[in-house]
C-alpha positions in Angstrom: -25.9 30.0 49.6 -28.1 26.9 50.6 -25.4 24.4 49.5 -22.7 25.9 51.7 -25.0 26.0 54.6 -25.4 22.6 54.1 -21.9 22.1 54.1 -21.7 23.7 57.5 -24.7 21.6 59.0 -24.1 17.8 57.7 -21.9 15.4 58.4 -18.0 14.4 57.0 -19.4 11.8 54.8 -22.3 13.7 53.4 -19.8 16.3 52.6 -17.6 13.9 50.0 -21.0 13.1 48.7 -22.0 16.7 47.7 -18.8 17.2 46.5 -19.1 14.2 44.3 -22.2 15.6 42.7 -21.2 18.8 42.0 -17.5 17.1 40.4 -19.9 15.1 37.4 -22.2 18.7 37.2 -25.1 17.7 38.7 -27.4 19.7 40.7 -27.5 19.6 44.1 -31.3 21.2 45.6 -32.1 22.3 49.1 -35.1 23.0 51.2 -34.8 25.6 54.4 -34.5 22.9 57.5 -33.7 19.9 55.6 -30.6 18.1 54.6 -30.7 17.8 50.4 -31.2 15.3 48.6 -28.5 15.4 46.0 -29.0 13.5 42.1 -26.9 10.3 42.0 -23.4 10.3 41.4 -23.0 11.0 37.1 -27.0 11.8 37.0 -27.3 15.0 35.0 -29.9 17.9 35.2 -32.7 17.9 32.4 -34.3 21.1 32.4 -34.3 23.4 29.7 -31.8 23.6 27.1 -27.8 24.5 26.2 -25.3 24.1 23.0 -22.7 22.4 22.0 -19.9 23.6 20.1 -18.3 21.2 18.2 -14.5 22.6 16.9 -13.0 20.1 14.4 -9.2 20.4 12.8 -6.7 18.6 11.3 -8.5 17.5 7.9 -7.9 18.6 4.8 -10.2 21.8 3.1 -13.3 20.2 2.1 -13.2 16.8 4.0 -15.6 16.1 6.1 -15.2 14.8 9.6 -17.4 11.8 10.9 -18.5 12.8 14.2 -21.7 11.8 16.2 -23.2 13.7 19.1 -25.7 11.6 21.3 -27.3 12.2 24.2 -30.6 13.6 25.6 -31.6 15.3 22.4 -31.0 12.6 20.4 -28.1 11.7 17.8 -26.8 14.3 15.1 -24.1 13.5 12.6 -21.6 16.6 12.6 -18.9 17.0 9.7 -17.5 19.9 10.2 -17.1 23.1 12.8 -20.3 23.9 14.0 -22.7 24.8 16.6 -25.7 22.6 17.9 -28.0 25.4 20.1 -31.2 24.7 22.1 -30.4 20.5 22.7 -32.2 19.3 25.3 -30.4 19.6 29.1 -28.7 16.4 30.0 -25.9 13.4 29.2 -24.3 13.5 26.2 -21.1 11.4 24.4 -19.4 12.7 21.7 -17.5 9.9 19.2 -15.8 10.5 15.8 -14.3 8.3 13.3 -11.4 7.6 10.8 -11.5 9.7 7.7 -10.2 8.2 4.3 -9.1 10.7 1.9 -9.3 9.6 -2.0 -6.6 8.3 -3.5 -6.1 6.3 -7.0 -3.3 4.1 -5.2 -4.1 4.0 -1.3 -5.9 6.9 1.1 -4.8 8.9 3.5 -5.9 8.5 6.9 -6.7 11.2 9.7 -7.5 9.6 13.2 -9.4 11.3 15.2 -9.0 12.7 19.2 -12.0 13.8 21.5 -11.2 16.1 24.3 -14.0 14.9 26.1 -15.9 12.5 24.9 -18.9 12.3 27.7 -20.1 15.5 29.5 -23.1 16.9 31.1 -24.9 19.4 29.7 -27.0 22.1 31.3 -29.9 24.5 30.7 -28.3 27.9 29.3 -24.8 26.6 29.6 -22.4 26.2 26.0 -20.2 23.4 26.2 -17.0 23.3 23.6 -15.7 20.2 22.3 -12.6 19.9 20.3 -12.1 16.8 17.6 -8.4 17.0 16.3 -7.4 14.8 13.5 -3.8 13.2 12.9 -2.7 11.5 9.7 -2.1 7.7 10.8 1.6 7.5 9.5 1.2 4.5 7.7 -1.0 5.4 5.5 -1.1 6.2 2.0 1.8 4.3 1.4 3.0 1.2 -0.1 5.0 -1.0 2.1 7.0 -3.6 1.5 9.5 -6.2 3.3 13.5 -5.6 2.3 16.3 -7.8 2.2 19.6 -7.2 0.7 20.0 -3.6 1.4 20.8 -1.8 4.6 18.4 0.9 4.4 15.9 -0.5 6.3 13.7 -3.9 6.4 10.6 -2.0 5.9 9.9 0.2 3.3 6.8 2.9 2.5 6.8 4.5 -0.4 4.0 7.2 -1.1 1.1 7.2 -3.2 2.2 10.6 -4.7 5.1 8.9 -6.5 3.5 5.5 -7.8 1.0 7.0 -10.4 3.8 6.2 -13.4 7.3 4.5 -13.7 10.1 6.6 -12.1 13.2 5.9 -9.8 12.5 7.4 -6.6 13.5 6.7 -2.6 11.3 5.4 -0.1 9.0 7.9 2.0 10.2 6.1 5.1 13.1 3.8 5.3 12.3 1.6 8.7 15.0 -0.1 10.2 13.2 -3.0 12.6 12.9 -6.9 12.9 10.5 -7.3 10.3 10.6 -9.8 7.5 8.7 -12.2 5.3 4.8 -11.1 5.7 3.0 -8.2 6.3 -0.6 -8.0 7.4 -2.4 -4.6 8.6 -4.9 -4.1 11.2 -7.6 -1.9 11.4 -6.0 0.4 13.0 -3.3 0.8 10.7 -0.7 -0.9 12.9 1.9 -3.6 10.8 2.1 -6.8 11.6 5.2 -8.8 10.8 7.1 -11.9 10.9 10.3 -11.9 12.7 13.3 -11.8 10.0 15.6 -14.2 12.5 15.5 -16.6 15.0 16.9 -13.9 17.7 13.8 -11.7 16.8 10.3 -12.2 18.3 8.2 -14.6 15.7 5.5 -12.1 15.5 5.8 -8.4 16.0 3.5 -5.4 15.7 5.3 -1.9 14.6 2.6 0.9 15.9 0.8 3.1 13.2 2.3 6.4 14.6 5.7 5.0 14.4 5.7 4.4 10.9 5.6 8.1 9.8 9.2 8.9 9.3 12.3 6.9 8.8 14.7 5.5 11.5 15.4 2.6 13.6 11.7 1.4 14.8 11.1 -1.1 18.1 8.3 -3.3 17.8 5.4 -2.1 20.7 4.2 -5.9 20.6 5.9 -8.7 20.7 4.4 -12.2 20.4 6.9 -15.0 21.3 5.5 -18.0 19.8 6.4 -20.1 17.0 6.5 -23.5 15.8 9.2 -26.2 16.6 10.7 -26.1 12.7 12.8 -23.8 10.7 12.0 -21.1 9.2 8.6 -21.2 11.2 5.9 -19.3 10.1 5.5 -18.0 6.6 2.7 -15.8 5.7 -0.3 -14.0 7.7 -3.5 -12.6 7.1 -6.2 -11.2 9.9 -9.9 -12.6 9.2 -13.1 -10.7 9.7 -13.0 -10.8 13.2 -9.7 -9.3 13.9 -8.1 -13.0 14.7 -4.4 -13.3 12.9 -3.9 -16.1 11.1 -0.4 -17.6 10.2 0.5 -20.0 8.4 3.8 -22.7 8.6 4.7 -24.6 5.8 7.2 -26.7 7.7 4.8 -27.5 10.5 2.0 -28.2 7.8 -0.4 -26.4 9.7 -2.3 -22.7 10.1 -2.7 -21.5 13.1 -4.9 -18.8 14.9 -4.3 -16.1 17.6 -7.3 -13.6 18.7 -7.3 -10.3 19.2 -7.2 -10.8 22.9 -4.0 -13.2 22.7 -2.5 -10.3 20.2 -3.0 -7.8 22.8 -1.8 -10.4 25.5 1.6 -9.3 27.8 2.2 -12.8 28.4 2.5 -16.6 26.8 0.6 -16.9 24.4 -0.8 -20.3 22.8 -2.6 -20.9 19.3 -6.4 -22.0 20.4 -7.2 -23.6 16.3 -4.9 -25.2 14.4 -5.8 -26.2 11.3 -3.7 -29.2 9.8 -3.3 -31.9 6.7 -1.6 -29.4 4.5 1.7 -30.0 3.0 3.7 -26.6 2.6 0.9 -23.8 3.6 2.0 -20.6 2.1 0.2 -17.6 1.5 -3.3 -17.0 2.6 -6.6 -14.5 2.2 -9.5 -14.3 3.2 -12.8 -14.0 0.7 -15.9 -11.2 1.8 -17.8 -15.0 3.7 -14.9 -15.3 6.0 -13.5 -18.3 4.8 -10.2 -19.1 4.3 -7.8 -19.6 1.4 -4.5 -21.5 1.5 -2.0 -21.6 -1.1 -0.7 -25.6 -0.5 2.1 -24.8 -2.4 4.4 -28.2 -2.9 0.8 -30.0 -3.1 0.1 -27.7 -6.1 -3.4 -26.7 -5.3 -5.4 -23.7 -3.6 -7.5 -25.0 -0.7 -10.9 -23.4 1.0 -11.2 -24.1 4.5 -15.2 -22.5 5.1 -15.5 -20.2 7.9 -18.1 -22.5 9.7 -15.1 -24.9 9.9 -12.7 -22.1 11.6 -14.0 -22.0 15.1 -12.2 -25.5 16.2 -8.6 -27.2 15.2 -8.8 -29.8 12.4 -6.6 -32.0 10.2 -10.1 -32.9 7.9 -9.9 -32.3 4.3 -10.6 -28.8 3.3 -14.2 -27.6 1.5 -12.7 -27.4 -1.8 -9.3 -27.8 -3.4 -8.4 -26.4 -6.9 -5.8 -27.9 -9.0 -4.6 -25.0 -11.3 -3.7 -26.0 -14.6 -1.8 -24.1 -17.9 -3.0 -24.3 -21.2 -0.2 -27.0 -21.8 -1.4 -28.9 -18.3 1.5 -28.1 -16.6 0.6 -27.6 -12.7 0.5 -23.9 -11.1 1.8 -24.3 -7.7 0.4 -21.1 -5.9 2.3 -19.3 -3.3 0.9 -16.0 -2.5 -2.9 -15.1 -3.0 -5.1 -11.9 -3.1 -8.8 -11.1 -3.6 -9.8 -8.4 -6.0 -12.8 -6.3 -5.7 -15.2 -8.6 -8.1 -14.4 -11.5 -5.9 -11.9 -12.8 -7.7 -8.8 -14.8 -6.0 -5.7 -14.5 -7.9 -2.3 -16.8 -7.4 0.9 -16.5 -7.9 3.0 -19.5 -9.0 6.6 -18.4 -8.2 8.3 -20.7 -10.3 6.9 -20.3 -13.4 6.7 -16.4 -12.8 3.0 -16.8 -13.6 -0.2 -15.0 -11.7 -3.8 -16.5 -12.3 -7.2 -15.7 -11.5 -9.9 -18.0 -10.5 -13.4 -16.7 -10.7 -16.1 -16.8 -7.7 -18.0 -19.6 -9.9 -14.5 -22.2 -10.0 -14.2 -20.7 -6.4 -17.7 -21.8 -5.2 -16.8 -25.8 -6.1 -16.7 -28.3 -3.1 -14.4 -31.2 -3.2 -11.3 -31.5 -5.7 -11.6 -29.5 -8.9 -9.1 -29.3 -11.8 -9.3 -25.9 -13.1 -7.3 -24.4 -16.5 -7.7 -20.3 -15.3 -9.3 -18.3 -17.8 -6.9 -15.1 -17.2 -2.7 -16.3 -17.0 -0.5 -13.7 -17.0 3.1 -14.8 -17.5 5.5 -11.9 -16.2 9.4 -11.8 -17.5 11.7 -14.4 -16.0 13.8 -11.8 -14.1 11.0 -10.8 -11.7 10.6 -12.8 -8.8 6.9 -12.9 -7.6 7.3 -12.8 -3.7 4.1 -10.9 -3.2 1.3 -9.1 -4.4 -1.4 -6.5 -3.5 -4.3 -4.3 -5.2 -4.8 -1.1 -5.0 -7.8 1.4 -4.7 -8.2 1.8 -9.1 -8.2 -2.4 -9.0 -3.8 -2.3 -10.2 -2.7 -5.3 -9.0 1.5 -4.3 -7.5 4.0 -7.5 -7.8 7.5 -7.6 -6.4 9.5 -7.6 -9.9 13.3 -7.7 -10.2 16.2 -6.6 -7.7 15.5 -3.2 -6.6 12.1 -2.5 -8.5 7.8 -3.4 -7.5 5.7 -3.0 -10.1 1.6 -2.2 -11.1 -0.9 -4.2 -13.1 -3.0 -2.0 -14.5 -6.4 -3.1 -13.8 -6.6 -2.8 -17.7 -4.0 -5.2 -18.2 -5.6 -8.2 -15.9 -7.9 -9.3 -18.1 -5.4 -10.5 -20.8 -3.1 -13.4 -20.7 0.2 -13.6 -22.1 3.0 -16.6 -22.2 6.3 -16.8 -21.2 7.7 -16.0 -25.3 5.9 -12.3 -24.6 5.7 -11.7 -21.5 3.5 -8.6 -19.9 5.7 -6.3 -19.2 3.7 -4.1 -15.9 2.3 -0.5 -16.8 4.3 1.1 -13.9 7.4 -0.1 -12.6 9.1 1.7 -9.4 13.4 1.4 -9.3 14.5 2.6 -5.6 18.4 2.6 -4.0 16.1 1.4 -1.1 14.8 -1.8 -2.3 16.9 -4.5 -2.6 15.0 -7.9 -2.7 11.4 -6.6 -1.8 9.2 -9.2 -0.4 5.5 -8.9 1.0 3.3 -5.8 0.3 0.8 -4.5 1.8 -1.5 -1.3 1.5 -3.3 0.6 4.8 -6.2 1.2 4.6 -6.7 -1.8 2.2 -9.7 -0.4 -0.7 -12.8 -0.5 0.8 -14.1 -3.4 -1.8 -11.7 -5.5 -0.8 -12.4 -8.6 1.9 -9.4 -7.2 4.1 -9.8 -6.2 8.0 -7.6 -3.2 7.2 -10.5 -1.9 4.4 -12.0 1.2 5.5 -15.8 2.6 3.8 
């Protein structure tokens, strides 16, 4: 036993040090007479060969798991429970990824946890790995803001019961300070607005809180808001992961990053982007740059994204005056991007949702514009909000205690107000009284949203 001998013979200090080695399983070597000379501290062994077995759960039959194994021998892509024999001795780290599973309305989610995610492997030795996967709770769901009703301010209702029109009750009924906007990150976490001025302004509710109903506490909390009343009014994150809100009695959009999101303490906008009259809703395009529904100034404003890195009242890039077919002006309030990179508007008080094309959307400078596709839904909806789904339906807030779905079939049609389009599917709930935003996680993967997942 050369190593114990050794133990006997050295000093105090060179005895932490052995043990140190052999704690991160690297070898310690030994000649008779001489003190060894052991591998520095995490180094591992790289002679000869082991295995790794890899033990995945969690996912659905027939799914496959995204896990990577890298290290000594290399990378190899694993997808399901197997093992990897005769990889060369030495470091390795094992990392996995989200799964989306198919859905026509929004996927399912499995996150995925690592029991060890770095080890060191030696010749002849088998080292086990587990991967677990957990459905992220708010996933394959629609969500939406609630007022009216006391069943909760948030509401998810599941993919399994929004393929036709039925009456059926929210998934989960969330009872939280959340109101107004939504916004998703891409981790599946919601993002919020702060219903009243008691509430924090902004206010993240975790992903694995949003599983089951109940009263729900925010984990984040972002006191900071502007001066006015109501404060902010819509949100969207950008590329990058920065949140971006937008005040439409401050006249300005402001920016926080991800590290002031994940900040404990004060927490100050570093852009603010100003000369706007009532910003309202907001997207982002596949580029990174920005959109702005300027709703009392009647137009739909581009801000390009080499613009967002510093605060600016300038003009924006472009700015699109939407007109109908009788010139009537379509005041936008709430925007979204479809997959073929087209940006569609709502104008709420004509109950009216437009598209404008990438061509009228590449313009610079001011542009009157008479959309090709208006769609003029019946006066008793209220358009608060809209999102798309993974088959391309476009889902609208409709009329007190219903959402209801575009069909991607029906978006290429206009109508007027005398014959109105009356939605494909329409969704009645006890638990929806005035629904507001909506939001999916994940977001489709064509989509230019920081909550898309491949």
């Amino acid at each position: 036993m050369p190593v114990l001998h050794t133990f006997r013979t050295t000093s105090r200090s060179f005895f932490f040090l052995v043990l140190a080695a052999l704690a991160v399983g690297c070898t310690v070597e030994t000649t008779p007479g001489e003190s060894p000379t052991p591998s520095a501290p995490g180094a591992c062994a790289t002679t000869g060969t082991g295995s790794v077995a890899v033990n995945i759960s969690g996912l659905p039959a027939e799914t496959a798991a995204k896990v990577k194994i890298t290290g000594a021998g290399g990378a190899t892509d694993v997808d399901a429970s197997r093992t990897l024999a005769g990889i060369a001795a030495g470091s390795y780290e094992v990392s996995a990824d989200r799964v989306a599973v198919a859905d026509p309305i929004v996927r399912t989610v499995y996150a995925p946890r690592v029991t060890e995610s770095t080890f060191c492997l030696e010749g002849e030795q088998t080292k086990t790995v587990e991967v677990t996967y957990e459905k992220v709770g708010s996933s394959n769901k629609l969500w939406l803001t609630n007022a009216n009703n006391d069943t909760g301010q948030l509401q998810g209702f599941a993919s399994s019961g929004l393929a036709s029109t039925s009456t059926s009750a929210s998934e989960v009924a969330a009872k939280g300070p959340g109101g107004r906007a939504l916004a998703f990150d891409d981790e599946g976490n919601l993002w919020t607005l702060g219903p009243t001025t008691v509430d924090a302004p902004i206010a993240r509710f975790a992903a694995g809180d949003l599983g089951a109903s109940g009263a729900k506490t925010p984990d984040r909390k972002i006191d900071y808001a502007p001066a006015c009343l109501p404060g902010y009014t819509d949100m969207a994150f950008d590329p990058n992961g920065n949140l971006w809100i937008t005040s439409a009695c401050a006249k300005e959009v402001v920016r926080l990053t991800p590290g002031q999101l994940a900040s404990p303490s004060g927490v100050t906008a570093d852009v603010k982007i100003g000369g706007l009259q009532s910003p309202a809703g907001i997207a982002f395009d596949a580029s990174g740059n920005m959109w702005i529904a300027d709703q009392d100034k009647k137009r739909v404003v581009r801000y390009d994204a080499s613009r967002l890195a510093a605060s600016s009242n300038d003009p924006p890039s472009l700015a699109i005056d939407a007109r109908a077919p009788n010139d009537a002006e379509l005041a936008p309030s709430t925007l979204a991007f479809d997959n073929g990179g087209n940006l569609w508007a709502t104008n709420f008080g004509g109950n009216v949702i437009y598209k404008l094309t990438p061509a009228e959307l590449s313009a610079t400078g001011e542009q009157q514009v008479t959309p090709s596709v208006q769609i003029a839904i019946e006066v008793t909806a209220v358009l608060e909000g809209i999102a798309f789904d993974e088959s391309g339906g476009l889902w609208l807030t409709y009329s007190r205690g219903k959402v209801a779905r575009l069909a991607a079939s029906q978006l290429g049609t206009s109508s007027g107000p005398g014959a109105p389009t009356i939605p494909e599917t329409i969704l009645t709930s006890d638990n929806i009284g005035s629904a507001g935003a909506l939001a999916f996680y994940p977001a489709p993967s064509a989509l230019p949203l920081f909550a898309k997942l491949p």
